[in-house]
N, C-alpha and C positions, 0 to 999 in steps of 0.2 A: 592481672587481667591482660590478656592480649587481644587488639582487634586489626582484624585484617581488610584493609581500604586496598581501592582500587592501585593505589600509589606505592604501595608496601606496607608495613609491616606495624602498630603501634603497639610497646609493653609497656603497661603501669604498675608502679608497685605504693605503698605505703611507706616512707623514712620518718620516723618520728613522728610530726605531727605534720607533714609534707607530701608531698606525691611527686614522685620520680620517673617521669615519662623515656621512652627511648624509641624514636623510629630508626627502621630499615628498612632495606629495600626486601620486592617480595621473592629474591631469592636466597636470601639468608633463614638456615633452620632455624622452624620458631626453636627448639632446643638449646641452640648456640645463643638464640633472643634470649631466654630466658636465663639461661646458665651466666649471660653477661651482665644483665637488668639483678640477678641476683648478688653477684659478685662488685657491683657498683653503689648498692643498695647499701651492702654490708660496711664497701670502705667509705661510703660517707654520710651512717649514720650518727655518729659520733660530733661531728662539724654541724651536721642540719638541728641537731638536738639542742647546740649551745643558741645557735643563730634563732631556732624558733624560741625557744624559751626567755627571749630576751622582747622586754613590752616597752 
């Protein structure tokens, strides 16, 4: 999900059972947003998976 505020830029994604926000400003391509928000998601699902699953 990406929303676009007055201020820049917000992308949310789903990691595990977490939500991985990333703002920028509103001159960065949403594409370069997203291609990054993807690429961040991937390298720390792994880590979010161990840290949620622990009660």
């Amino acid at each position: 999900m990406i929303i676009e505020c007055e201020d820049g830029i917000i992308a949310i994604t789903k990691v595990a059972s977490m939500l991985l926000a990333v703002k920028a400003n509103s001159s960065v391509p949403m594409g370069l947003l997203n291609a990054k928000l993807k690429a961040l998601s991937d390298y720390l699902y792994n880590p979010l998976a161990v840290v949620s699953s622990k009660e």
